[in-house]
BAPARO-255198 format. One line per field, with one value per residue: x, y, z of N, C-alpha, C in turn; residue in three letters. Coordinates in steps of 0.05 Angstrom, whole numbers. Each point is the difference from the previous one (the first is absolute). Layout:
# residues N
n.x <- c(X_...)
n.y <- c(Y_...)
n.z <- c(Z_...)
ca.x <- c(X_...)
ca.y <- c(Y_...)
ca.z <- c(Z_...)
c.x <- c(X_...)
c.y <- c(Y_...)
c.z <- c(Z_...)
code <- c(ALA_...)
# end
This chain:
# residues 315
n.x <- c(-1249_32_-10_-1_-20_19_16_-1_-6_-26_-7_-13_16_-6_-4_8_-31_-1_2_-9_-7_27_23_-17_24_1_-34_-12_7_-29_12_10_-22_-17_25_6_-20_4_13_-22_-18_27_-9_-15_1_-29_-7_-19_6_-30_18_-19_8_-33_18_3_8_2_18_2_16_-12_17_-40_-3_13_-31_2_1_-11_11_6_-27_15_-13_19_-8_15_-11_20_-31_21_-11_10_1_14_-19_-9_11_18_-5_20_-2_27_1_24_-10_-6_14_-4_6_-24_5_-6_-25_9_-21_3_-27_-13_-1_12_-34_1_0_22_5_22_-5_24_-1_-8_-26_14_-12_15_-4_-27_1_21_1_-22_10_-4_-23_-20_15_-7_-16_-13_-27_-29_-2_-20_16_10_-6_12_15_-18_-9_23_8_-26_5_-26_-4_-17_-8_-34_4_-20_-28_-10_-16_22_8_14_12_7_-27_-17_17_-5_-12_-9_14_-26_-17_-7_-12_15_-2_-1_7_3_3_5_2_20_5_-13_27_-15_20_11_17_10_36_-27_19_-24_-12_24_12_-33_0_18_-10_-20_13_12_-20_-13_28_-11_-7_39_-7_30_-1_24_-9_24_15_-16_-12_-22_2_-1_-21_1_-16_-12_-15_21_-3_-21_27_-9_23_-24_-3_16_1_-9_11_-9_14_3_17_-21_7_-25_16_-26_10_-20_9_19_-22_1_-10_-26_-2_-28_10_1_21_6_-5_7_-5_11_-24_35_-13_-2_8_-3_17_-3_20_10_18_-11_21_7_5_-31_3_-18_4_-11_22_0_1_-21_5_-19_1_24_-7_-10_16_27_-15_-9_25_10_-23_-2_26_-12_-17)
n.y <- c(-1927_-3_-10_13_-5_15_-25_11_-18_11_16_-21_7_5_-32_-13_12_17_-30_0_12_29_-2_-12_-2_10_-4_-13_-17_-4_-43_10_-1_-36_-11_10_-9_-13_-3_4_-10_-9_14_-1_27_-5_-1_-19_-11_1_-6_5_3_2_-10_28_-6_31_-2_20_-18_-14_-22_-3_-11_-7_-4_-37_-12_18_18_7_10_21_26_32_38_-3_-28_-8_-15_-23_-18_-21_6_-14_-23_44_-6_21_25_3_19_1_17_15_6_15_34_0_-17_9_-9_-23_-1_-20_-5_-26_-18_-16_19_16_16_38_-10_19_32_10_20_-4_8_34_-11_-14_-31_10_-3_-2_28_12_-8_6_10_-1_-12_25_1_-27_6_-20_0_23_-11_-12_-12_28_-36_14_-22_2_19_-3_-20_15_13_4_19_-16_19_0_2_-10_12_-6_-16_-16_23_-4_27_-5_-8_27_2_-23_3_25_-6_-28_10_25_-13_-9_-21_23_19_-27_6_26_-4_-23_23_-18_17_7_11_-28_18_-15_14_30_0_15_-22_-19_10_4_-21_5_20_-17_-25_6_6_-19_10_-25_-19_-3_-17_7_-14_7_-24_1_-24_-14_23_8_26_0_25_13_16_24_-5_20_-16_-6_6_-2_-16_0_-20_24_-10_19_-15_16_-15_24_-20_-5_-17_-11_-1_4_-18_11_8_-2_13_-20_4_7_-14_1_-1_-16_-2_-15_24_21_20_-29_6_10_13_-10_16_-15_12_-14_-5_6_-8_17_16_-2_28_-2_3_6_2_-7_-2_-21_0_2_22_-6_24_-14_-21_19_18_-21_-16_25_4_-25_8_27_-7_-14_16)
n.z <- c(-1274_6_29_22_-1_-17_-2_14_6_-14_21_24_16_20_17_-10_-4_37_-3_-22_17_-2_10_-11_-7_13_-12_29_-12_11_0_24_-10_5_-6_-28_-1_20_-21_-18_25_13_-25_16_-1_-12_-22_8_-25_-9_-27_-4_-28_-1_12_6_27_11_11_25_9_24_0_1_19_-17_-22_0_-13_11_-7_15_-6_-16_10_2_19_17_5_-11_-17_-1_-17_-4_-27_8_-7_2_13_-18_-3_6_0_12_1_-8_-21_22_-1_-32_6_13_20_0_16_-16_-5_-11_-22_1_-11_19_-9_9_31_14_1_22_-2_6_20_-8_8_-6_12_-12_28_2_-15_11_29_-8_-1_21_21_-4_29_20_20_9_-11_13_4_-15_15_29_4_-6_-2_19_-1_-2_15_17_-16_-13_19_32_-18_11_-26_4_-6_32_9_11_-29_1_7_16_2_-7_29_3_-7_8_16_-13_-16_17_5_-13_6_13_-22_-5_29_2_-17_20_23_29_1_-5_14_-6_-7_-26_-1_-7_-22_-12_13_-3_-30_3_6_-11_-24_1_-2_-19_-15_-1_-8_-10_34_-9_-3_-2_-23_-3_-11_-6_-18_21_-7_24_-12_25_1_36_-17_1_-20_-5_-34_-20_-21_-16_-27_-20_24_2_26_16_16_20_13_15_-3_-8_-20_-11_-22_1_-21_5_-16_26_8_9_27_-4_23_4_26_19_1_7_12_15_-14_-5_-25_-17_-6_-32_-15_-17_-1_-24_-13_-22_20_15_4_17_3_9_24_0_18_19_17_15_21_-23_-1_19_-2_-1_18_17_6_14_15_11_11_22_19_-4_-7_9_12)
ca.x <- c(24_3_1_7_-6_13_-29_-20_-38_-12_-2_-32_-21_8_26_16_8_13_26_14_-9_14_-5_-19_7_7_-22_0_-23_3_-27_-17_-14_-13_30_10_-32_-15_14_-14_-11_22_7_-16_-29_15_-14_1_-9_-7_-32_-14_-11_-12_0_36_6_31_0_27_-4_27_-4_-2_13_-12_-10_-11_-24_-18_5_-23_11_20_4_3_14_29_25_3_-9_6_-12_14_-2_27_-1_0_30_27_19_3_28_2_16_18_24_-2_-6_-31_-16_5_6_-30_6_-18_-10_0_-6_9_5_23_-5_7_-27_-2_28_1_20_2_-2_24_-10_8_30_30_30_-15_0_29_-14_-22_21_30_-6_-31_-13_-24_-25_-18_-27_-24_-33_0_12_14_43_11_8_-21_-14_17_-3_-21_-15_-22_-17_-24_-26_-19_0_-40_-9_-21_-30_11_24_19_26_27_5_1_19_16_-21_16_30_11_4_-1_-25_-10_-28_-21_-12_-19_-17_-19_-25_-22_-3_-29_-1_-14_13_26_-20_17_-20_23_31_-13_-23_18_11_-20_2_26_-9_-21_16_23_-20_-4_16_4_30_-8_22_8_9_8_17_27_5_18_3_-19_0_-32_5_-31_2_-12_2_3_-2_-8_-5_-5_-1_8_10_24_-14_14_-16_18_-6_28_24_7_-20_-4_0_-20_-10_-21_0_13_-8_-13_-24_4_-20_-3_-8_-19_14_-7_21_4_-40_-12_11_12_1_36_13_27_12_13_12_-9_8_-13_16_-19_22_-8_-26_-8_-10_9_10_0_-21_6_-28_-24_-4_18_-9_-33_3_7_-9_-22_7_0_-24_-3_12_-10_-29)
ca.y <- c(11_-21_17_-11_-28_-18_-26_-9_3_17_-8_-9_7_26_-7_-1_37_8_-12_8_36_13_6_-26_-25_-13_-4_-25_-24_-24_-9_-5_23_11_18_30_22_-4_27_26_25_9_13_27_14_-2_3_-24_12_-27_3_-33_-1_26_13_7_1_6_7_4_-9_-25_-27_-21_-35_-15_-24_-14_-7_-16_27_21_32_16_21_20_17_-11_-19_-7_-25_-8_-27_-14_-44_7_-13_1_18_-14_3_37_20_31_21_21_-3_32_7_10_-28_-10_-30_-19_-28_-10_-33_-6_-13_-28_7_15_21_7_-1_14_15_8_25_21_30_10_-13_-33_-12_-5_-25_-19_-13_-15_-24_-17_-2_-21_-21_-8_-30_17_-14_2_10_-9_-16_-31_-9_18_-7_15_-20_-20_19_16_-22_-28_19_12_-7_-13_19_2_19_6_13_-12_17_7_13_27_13_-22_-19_15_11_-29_-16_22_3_-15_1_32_4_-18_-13_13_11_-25_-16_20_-3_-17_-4_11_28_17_26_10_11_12_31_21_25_30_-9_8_23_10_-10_6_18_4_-8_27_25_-10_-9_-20_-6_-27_-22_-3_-29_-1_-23_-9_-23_-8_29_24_25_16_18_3_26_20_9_22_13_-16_10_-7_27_-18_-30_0_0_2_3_19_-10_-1_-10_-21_13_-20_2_-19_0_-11_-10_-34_-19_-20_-18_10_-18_4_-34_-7_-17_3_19_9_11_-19_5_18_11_-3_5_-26_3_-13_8_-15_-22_-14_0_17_16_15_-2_23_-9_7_-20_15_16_28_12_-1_15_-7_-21_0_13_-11_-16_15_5_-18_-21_12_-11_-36_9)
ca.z <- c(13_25_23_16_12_-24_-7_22_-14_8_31_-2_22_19_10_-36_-15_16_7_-26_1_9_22_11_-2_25_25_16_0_22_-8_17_-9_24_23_-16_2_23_13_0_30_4_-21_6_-14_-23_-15_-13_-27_-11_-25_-7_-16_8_32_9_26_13_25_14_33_13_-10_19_-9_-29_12_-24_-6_22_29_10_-17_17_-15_22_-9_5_-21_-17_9_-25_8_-25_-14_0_-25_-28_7_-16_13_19_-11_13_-13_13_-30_-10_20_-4_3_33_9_-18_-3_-14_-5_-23_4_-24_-16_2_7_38_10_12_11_27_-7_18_1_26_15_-16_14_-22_5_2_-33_-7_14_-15_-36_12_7_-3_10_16_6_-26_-3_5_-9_-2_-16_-5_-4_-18_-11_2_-16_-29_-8_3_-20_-3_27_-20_9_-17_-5_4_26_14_14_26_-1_20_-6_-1_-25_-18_-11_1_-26_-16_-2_-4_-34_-10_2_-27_16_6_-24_-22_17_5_-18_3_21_0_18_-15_7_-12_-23_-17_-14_-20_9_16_16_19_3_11_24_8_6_16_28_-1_11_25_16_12_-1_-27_-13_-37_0_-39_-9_-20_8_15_19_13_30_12_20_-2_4_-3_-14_0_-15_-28_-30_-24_-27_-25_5_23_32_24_26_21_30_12_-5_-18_-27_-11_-30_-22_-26_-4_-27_7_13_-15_15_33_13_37_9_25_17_36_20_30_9_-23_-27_-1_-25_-6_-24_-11_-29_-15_-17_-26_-4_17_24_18_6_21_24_27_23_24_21_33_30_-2_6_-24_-18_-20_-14_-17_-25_-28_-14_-27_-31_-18_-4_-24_-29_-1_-11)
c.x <- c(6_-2_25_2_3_-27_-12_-30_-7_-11_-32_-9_11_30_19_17_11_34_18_-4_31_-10_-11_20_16_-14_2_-34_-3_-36_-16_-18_-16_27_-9_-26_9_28_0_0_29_11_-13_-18_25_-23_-16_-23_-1_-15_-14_-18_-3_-3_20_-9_18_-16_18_-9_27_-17_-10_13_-21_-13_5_-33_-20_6_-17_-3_5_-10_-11_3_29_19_-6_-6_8_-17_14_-1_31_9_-4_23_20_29_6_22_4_19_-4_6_0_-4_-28_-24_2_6_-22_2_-36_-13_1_-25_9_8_21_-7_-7_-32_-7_24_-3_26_5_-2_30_-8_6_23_24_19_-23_-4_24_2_-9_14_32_-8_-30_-14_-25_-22_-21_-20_-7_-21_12_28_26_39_2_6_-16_-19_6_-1_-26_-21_-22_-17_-26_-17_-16_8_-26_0_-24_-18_8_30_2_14_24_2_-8_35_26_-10_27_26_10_6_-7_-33_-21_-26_-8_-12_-12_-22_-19_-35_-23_-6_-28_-8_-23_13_26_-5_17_-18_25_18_-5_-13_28_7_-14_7_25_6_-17_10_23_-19_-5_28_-3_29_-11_33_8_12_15_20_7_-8_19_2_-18_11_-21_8_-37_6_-28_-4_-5_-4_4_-10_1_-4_10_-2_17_-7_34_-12_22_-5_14_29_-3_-18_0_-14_-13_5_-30_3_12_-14_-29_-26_2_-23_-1_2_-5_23_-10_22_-11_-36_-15_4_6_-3_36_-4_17_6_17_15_-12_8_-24_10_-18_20_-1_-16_-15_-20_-4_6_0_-26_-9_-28_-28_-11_13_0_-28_1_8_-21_-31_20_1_-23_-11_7_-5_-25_-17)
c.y <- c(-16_10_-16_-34_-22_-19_-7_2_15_6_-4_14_31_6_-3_28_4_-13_20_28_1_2_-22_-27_-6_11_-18_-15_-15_-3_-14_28_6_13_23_18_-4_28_30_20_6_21_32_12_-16_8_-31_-1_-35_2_-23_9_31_18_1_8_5_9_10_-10_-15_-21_-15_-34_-6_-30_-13_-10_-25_15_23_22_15_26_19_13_5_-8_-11_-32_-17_-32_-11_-34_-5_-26_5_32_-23_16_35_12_25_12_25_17_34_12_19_-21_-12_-35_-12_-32_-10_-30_-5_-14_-27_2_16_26_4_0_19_10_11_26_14_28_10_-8_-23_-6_-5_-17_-26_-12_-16_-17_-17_-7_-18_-27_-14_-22_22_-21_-5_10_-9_-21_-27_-14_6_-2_13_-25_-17_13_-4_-35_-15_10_11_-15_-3_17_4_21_9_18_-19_17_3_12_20_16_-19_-22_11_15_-16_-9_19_-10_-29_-5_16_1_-10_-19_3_15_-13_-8_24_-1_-18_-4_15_18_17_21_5_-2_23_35_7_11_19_-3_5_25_20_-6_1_34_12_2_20_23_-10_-7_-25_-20_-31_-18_-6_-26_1_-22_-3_-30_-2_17_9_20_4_20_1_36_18_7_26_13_-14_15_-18_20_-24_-26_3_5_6_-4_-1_-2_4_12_-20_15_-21_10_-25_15_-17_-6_-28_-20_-23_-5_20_-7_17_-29_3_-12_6_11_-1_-3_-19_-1_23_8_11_4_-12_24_-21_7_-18_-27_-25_-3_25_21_20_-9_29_-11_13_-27_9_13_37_17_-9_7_12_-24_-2_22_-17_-13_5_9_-22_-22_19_-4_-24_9_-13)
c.z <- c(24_12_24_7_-27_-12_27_-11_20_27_-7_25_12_6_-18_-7_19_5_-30_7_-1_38_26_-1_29_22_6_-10_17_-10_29_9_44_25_-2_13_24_23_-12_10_-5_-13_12_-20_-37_-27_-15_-24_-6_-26_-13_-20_-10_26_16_28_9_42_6_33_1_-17_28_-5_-22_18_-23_-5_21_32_4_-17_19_-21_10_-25_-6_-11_-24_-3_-16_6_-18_7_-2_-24_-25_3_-5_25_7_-16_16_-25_7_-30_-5_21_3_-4_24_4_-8_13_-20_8_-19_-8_-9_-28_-3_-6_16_6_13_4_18_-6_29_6_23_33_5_20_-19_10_3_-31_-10_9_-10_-36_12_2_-14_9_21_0_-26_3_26_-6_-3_-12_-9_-6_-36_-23_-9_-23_-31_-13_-7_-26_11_28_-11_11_-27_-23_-19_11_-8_16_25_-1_28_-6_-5_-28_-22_-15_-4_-34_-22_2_5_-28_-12_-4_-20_10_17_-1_-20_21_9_-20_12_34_-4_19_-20_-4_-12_-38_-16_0_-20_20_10_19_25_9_16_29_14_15_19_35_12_15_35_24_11_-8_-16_6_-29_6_-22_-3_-17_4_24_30_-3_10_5_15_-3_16_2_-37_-9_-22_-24_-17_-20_-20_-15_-1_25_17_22_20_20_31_18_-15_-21_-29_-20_-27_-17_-31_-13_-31_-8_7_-10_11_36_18_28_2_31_20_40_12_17_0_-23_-14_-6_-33_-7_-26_-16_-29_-13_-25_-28_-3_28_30_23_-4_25_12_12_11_34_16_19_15_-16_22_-5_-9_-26_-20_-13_-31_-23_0_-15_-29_-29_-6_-25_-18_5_-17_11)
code <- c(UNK_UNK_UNK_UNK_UNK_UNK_UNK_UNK_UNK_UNK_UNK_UNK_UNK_UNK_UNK_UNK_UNK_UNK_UNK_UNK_UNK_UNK_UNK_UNK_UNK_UNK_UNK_UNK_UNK_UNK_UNK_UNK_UNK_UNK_UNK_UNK_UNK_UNK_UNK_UNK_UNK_UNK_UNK_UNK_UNK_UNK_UNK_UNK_UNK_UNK_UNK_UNK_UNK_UNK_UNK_UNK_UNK_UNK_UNK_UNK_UNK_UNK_UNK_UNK_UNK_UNK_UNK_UNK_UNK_UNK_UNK_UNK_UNK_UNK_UNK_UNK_UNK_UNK_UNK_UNK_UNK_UNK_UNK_UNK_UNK_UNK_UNK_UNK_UNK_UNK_UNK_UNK_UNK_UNK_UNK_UNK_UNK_UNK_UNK_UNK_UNK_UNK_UNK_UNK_UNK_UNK_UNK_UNK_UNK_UNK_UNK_UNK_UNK_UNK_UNK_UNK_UNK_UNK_UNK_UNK_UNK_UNK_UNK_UNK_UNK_UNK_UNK_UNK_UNK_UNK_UNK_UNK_UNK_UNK_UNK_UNK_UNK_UNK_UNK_UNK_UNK_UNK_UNK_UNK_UNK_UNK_UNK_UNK_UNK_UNK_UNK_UNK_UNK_UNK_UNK_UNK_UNK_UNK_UNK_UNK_UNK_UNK_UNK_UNK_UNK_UNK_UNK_UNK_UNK_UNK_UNK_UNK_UNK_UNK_UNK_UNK_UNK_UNK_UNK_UNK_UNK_UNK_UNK_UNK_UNK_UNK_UNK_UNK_UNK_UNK_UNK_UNK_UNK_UNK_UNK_UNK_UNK_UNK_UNK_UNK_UNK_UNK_UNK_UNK_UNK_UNK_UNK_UNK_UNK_UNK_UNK_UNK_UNK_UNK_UNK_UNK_UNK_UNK_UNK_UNK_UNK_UNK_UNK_UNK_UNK_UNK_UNK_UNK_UNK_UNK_UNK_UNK_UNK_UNK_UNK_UNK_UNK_UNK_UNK_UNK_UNK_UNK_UNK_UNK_UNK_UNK_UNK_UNK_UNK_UNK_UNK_UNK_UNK_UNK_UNK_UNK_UNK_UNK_UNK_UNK_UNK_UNK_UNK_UNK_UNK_UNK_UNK_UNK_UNK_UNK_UNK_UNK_UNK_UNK_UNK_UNK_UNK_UNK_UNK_UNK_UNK_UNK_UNK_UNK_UNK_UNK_UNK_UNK_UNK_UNK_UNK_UNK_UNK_UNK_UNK_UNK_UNK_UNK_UNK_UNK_UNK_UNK_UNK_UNK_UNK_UNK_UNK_UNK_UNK_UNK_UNK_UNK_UNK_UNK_UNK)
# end
C-alpha cells in the first residue's frame, strides 16, 4: 500500500523516520552538534533520556556544560552530565510537532540514530528552546580541543582505546566513547590486573542489589555512540524480575535488559582513592552500554563499601 512518502526509499536511520513523521517536517536541523549541546544548561530543569542498547537512562535536572573527550568528569546529583565524541555525532533536531508531545531536542549519531533526547518540562526555559530552534549557534565544549569546527572536521581524537595497567577513569571513559568500547573489551582478557575479571549476569545483578540495600552512592555511565550521561547519585533501589533490572537514584532510573546483554567485567581503573572498582556492561554486539562506578572525593567509608563490594565479585 502507498504511503505518504510515495517512492521515497525506505528511511535508514532515526533521523530519516522523524523528518517523514506528520508534524516533524519543519523541525530545525543543525549539524553543528558541539554549538547546539553547549547551550543546554540554558534550557532549565528538563528530562535527559539516553538508550544504548540494553540500557535506558532517564534523569530529571539542569543540563551541566557538556565535556568532550579528554575533559574533566563531571557527575552530581543535580545535573544533568553529558560527555561526548563530537566525531561520532552527525547532527541535532529541535522539534515542536504536538501539543501532547512535549518540545525535544535530540543528538544524532554518525549514523543518524538519536544518541540522546532532552524533553522539556513545565519547568523548562521555552523562549531559550525557540531561541535555540532560531540560531543554534553558542560556545563549544569543555575539554580538549574545545573549537566546535575544529572537532566536527579533525575526525576520531587520539585516545587509547585499551585499557592498560596504568588505566584511569578518564581514559576508561574516553576508550568507550571512542569506538563504543569495542578494544577494550578485546584488551580486558589480557591485563595483568588479577582483579579485573569477566562475571555472570547474576553475579552483577547480586551486586547491584546488594549496593541498593547498602544505600551506597554510584556513578551511571550509559553510552550511546558518541554520548555519555552520567549522573552520580545515592542508590535508592534495585529490582530485578526476569532479566529486567531497575535501578533507582534520586531523579534518575537506569533500565538494564540483562537478556541483551553480551559480556559483563569488574575492571580496576585509577580514581580518586586508586584503584576504583567499575562495572563494564556490554551489549551483544561488544559495545560497552554501561558503566557503574564511583567518581569523585566520596566518604571513606563509602568508598570502602564499594570497594568490598566489588573486590568480592573479582573473588
Amino acid at each position: 500500500m502507498a504511503d505518504s512518502a510515495g517512492d521515497d526509499p525506505p528511511a535508514r536511520s532515526d533521523l530519516e523516520i522523524l523528518l517523514r513523521t506528520a508534524g516533524f517536517g519543519d523541525s530545525s536541523v543543525n549539524h553543528d552538534v558541539p554549538a547546539v549541546a553547549a547551550r543546554l544548561p540554558g534550557l532549565a530543569q528538563v528530562v535527559g533520556v539516553t538508550v544504548a542498547g540494553p540500557v535506558i537512562m532517564n534523569a530529571v535536572g539542569v543540563h551541566d556544560d557538556p565535556v568532550s573527550v579528554g575533559g574533566p568528569i563531571r557527575a552530581d546529583s543535580h545535573r544533568i552530565a553529558l560527555r561526548l565524541n563530537p566525531s561520532r555525532l552527525s547532527s541535532t533536531l529541535l522539534s515542536d510537532p504536538a501539543a501532547n508531545v512535549p518540545p525535544t531536542l535530540r543528538l544524532f549519531d554518525h549514523r543518524g540514530n538519536t544518541a540522546h533526547a532532552t524533553y522539556l518540562t513545565e519547568n523548562s526555559d521555552r523562549l531559550a528552546f525557540e531561541a535555540l530552534a532560531l540560531d543554534g549557534g553558542g560556545a563549544g565544549l569543555d575539554g580538549s580541543g574545545s573549537d566546535s569546527s575544529a572537532q566536527n572536521s579533525a575526525g576520531p581524537q587520539r585516545v587509547s582505546t585499551t585499557a592498560s595497567r596504568g588505566d584511569d577513569q578518564v581514559a576508561q571513559l574516553d576508550a568507550i566513547l571512542t569506538d563504543g568500547g569495542g578494544a577494550r573489551l578485546a584488551s580486558l582478557p589480557h591485563l595483568d590486573c588479577r582483579r579485573t575479571v569477566r562475571l555472570e549476569t547474576r553475579a552483577v545483578i547480586a551486586a547491584l542489589e546488594h549496593a541498593a540495600r547498602l544505600g551506597l552512592t554510584v556513578t551511571f555511565a550509559t553510552a550511546a555512540p558518541g554520548c555519555m550521561q552520567m549522573r552520580q547519585d545515592r542508590l535508592d533501589g534495585a529490582r530485578e524480575h526476569r532479566g529486567q533490572m531497575v535501578l533507582a537514584a534520586g531523579s534518575t532510573r537506569v533500565m538494564v535488559n540483562f537478556d541483551l546483554v553480551g559480556e559483563c567485567w569488574v575492571t580496576w581503573p585509577h580514581g580518586v582513592w586508586g584503584r576504583t572498582g567499575s562495572l563494564e556492561i556490554y551489549n551483544r554486539r561488544g559495545e560497552c552500554a554501561l558503566v557503574v562506578t564511583q567518581t569523585g572525593a566520596q566518604a571513606p567509608a563509602v568508598a570502602q563499601a564499594w570497594e568490598h563490594l566489588t573486590t568480592d565479585l573479582a573473588g
